[in-house]
DRENDO-1510 file (C-alpha; in Angstrom, 1 decimal, always signed):
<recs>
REC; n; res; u; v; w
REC; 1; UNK; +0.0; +0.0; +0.0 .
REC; 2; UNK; +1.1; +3.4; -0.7 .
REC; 3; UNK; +2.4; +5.5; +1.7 .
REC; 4; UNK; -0.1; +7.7; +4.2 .
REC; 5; UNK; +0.8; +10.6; +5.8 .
REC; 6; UNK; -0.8; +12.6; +8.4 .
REC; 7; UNK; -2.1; +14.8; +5.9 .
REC; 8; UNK; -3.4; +12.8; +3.4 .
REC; 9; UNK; -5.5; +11.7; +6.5 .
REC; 10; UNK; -6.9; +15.3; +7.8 .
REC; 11; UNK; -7.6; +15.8; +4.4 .
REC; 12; UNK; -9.5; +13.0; +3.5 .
REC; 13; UNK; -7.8; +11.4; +1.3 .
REC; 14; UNK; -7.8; +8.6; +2.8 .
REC; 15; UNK; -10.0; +6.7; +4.7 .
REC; 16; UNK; -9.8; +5.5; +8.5 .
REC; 17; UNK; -9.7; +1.2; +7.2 .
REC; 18; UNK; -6.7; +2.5; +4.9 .
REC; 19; UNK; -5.0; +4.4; +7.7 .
REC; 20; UNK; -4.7; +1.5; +9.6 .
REC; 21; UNK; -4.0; -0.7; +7.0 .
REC; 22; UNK; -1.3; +1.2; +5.8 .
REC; 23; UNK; +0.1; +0.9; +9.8 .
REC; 24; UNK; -0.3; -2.6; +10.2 .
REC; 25; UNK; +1.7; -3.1; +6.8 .
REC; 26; UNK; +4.2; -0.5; +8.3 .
REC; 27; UNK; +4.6; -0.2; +12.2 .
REC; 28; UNK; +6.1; -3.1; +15.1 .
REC; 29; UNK; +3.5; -5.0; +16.6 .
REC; 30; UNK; +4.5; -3.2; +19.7 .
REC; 31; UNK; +3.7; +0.2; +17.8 .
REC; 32; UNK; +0.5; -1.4; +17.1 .
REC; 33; UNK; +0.0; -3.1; +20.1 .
REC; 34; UNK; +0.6; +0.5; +22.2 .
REC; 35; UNK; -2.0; +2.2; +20.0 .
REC; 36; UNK; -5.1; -0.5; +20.0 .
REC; 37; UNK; -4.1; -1.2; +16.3 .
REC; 38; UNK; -3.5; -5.2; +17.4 .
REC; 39; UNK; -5.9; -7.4; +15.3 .
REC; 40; UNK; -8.2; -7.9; +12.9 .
REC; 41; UNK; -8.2; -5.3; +10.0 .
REC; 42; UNK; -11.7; -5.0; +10.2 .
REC; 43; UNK; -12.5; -5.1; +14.0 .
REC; 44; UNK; -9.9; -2.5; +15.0 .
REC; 45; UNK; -11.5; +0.2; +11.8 .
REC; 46; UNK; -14.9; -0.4; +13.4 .
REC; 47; UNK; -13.9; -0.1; +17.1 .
REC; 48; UNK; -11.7; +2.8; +16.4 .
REC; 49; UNK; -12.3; +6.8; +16.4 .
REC; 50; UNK; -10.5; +8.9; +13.8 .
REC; 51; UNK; -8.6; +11.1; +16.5 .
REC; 52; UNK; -7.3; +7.8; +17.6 .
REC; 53; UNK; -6.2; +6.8; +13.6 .
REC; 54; UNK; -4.9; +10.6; +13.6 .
REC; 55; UNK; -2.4; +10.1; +17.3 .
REC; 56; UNK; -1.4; +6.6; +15.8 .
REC; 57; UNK; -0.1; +8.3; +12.3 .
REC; 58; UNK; +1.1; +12.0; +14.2 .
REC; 59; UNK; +3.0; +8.9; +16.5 .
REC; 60; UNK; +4.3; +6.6; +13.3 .
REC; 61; UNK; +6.0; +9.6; +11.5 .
REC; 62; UNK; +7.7; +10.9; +14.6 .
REC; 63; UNK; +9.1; +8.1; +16.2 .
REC; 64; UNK; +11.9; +6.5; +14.8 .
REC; 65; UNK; +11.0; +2.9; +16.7 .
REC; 66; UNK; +7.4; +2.7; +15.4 .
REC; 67; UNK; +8.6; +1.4; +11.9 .
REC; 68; UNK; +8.7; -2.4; +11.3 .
REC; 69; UNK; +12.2; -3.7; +11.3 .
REC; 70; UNK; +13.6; -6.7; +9.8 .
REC; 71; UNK; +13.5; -9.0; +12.5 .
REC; 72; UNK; +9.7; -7.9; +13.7 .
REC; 73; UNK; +7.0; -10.5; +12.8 .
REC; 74; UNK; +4.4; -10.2; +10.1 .
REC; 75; UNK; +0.8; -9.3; +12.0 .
REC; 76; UNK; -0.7; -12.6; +10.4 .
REC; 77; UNK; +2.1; -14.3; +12.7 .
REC; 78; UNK; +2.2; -12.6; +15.1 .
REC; 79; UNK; -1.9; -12.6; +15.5 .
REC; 80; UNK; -1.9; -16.6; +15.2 .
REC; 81; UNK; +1.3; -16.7; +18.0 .
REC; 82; UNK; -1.5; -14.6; +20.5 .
REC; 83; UNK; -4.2; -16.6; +19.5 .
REC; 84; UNK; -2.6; -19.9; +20.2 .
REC; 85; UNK; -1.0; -18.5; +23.7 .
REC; 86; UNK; -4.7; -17.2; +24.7 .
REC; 87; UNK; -6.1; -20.9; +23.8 .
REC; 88; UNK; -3.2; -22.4; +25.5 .
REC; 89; UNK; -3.6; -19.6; +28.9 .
REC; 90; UNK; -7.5; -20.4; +28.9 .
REC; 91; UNK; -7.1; -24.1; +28.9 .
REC; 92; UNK; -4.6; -23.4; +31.9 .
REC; 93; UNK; -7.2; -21.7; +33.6 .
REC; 94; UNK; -9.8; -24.3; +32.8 .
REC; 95; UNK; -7.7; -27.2; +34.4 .
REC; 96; UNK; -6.9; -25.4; +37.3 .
REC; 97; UNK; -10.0; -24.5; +37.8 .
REC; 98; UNK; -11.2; -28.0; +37.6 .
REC; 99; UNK; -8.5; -29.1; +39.8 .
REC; 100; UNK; -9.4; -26.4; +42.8 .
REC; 101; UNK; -13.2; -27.7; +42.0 .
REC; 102; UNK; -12.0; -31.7; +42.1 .
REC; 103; UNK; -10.3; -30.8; +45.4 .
REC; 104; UNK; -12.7; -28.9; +47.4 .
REC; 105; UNK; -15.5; -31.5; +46.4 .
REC; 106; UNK; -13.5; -34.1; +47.8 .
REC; 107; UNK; -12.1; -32.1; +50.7 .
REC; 108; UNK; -16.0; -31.7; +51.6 .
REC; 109; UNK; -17.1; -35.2; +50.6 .
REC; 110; UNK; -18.3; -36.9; +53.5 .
REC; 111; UNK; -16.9; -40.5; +53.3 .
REC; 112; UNK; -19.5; -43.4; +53.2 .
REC; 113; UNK; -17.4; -46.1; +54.6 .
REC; 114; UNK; -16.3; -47.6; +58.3 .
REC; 115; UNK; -13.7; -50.0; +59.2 .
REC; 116; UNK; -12.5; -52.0; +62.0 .
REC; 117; UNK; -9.5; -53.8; +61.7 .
REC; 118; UNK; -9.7; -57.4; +62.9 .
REC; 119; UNK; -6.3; -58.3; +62.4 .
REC; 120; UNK; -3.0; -55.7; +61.9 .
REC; 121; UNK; -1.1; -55.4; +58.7 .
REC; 122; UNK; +2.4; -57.3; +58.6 .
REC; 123; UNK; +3.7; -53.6; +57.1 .
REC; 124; UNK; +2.7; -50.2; +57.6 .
REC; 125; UNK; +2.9; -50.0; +53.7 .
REC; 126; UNK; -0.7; -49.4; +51.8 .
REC; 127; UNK; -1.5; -50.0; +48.3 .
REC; 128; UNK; -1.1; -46.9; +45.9 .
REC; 129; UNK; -4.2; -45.6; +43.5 .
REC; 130; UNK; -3.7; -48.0; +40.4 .
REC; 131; UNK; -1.6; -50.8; +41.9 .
REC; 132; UNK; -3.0; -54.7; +41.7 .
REC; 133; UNK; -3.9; -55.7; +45.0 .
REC; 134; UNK; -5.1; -59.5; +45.9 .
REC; 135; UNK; -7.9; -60.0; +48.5 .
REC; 136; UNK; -10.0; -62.3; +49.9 .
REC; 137; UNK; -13.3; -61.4; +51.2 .
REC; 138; UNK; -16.9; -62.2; +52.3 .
REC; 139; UNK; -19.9; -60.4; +51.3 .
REC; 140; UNK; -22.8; -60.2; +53.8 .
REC; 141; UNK; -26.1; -57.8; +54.2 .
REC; 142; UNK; -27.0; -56.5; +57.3 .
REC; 143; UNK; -29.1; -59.1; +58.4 .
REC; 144; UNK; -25.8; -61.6; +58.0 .
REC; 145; UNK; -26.8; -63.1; +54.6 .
REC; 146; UNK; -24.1; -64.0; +53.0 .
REC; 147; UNK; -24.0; -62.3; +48.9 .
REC; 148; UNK; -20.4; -63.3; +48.0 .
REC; 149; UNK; -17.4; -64.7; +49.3 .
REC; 150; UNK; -14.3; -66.1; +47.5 .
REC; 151; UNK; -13.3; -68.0; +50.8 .
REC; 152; UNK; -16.6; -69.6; +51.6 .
REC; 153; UNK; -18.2; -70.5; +48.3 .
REC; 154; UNK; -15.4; -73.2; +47.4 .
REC; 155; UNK; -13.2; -75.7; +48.3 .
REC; 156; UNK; -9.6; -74.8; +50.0 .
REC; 157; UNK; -8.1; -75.9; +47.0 .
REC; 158; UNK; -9.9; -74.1; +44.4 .
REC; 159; UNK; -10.1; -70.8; +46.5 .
REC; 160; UNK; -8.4; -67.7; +44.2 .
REC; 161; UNK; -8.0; -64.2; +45.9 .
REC; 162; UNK; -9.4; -61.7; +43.4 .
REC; 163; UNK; -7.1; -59.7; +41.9 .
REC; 164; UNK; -7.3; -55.9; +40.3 .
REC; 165; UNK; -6.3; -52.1; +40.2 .
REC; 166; UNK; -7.1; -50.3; +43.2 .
REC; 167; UNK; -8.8; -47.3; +43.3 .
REC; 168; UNK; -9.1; -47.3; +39.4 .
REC; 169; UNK; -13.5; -48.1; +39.2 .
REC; 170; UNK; -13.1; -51.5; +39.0 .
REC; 171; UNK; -15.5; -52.6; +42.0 .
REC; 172; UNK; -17.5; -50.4; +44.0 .
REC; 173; UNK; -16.5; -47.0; +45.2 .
REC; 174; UNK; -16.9; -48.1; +48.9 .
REC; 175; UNK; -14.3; -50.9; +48.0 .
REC; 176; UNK; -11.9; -48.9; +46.4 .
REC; 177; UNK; -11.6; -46.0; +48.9 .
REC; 178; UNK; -11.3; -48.6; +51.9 .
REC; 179; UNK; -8.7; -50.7; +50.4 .
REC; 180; UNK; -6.5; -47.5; +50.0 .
REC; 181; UNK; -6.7; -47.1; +54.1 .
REC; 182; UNK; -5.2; -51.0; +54.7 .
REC; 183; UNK; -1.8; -51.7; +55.5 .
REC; 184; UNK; -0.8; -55.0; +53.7 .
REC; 185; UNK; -1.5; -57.8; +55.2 .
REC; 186; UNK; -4.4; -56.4; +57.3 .
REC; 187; UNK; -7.9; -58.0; +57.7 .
REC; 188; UNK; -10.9; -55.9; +58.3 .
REC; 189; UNK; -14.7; -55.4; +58.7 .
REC; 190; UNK; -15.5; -52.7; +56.5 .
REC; 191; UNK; -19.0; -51.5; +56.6 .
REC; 192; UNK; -20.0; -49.8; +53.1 .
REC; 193; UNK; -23.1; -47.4; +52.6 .
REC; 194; UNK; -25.7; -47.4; +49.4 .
REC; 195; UNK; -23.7; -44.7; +48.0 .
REC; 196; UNK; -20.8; -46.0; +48.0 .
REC; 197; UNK; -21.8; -49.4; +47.1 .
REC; 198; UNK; -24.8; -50.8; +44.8 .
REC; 199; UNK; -27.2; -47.4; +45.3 .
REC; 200; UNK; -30.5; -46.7; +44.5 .
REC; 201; UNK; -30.4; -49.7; +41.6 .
REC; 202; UNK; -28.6; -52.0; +43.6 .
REC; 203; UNK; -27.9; -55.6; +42.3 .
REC; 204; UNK; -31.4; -58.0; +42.6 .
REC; 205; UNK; -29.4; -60.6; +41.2 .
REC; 206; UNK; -27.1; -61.1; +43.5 .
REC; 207; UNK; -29.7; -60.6; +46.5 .
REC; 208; UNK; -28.8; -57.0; +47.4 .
REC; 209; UNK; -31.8; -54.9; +47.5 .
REC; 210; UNK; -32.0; -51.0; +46.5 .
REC; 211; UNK; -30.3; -48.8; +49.4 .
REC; 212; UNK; -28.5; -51.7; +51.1 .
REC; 213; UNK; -25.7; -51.1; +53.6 .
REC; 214; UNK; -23.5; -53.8; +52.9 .
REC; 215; UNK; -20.0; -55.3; +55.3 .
REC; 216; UNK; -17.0; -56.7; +54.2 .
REC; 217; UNK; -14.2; -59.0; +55.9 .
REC; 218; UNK; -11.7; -58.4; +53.9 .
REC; 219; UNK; -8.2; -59.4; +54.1 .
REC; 220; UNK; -5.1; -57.7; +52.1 .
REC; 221; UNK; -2.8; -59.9; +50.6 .
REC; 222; UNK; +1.1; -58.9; +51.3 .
REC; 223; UNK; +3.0; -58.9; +47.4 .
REC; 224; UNK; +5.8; -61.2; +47.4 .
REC; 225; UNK; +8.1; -58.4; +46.2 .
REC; 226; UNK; +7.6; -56.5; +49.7 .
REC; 227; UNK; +8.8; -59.6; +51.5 .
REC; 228; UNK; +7.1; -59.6; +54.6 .
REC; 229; UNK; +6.4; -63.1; +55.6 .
</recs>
């Protein structure tokens, strides 16, 4: 674009889109960024007054930094660099958010579970979230009926301690956040409410009703690589 001095401005001859386009061709993006010129051709000629056009181009033809130099970047570049760092600065803001919102909902979460410990762990040493625990347990309602058990419902021989990822959604919640609490090698009663086990739906087939409270003996297997015996 030709060039456009202050002049040509006051005078009209040209207008205030080709004012600015001239100085986006023309000045730094800091020039352009100090002035409000920043962005969208468009957008800025809409947004901006003339006496505002008129300071930029008195300010462009007096100082001898407001020119575009070599090394500045293009305004399509440089645009697309502040775009991507405002997506990337939002979605920041967003996981934090989320995070600060994950950990005041579980810093307030009242914790549906109780346990007594039967029998000590051989280690102070608890599972971590995501590591495969063995256990053996028994399964009983409130009124003692038994549901499940893995040590009752089979032979000595045939008996298999059921193996997973703890903490990861694999069994019930109630499950999952009591078996982080147990020191390997423990055996405990742990007494589970609806919420945290089979709910509002809870499992007919297996002969737990809606809204049953349901208790665990459960007993932590110690891994063979921590060596306890």
């Amino acid at each position: 674009m030709a060039s456009v001095s202050v002049e040509d401005f006051k005078s009209e001859k040209v207008s205030k889109k080709q004012a600015i386009s001239f100085l986006q061709e023309n000045a730094s993006v800091k020039f352009l960024q100090d002035h409000k010129l920043f962005g969208k051709l468009a957008a800025i000629a809409k947004g901006s007054s003339k006496d505002k056009v008129l300071s930029a181009l008195e300010a462009f033809e007096t100082d001898p930094e407001a020119k575009k130099s070599s090394g500045d970047q293009d305004l399509e570049s440089a645009l697309e660099a502040t775009k991507a760092l405002k997506i990337k600065e939002d979605q920041a803001k967003k996981d934090m958010k989320e995070a600060a919102k994950e950990e005041a909902a579980n810093a307030t979460e009242e914790v549906k579970f109780t346990k007594k410990i039967l029998k000590k762990g051989k280690t102070h040493m608890t599972p971590e979230k995501g590591s495969v625990v063995s256990v053996w347990y028994t399964g009983k309602l409130e009124d003692g009926t038994v549901f499940d058990s893995n040590v009752e419902n089979s032979r000595k021989k045939e008996r298999k301690a059921l193996k997973f990822k703890v903490g990861t959604g694999l069994v019930i919640r109630g499950w999952d956040e009591a078996l982080l609490t147990m020191a390997y090698g423990e055996k405990a009663e742990i007494t589970i409410d609806p919420e945290w086990a089979y709910g509002r739906k809870g499992m007919p087939e297996a002969g737990i009703q809606p809204n049953s409270t349901l208790i665990f003996e459960v007993e932590l297997e110690v891994p063979v690589n921590i060596g306890v015996q």
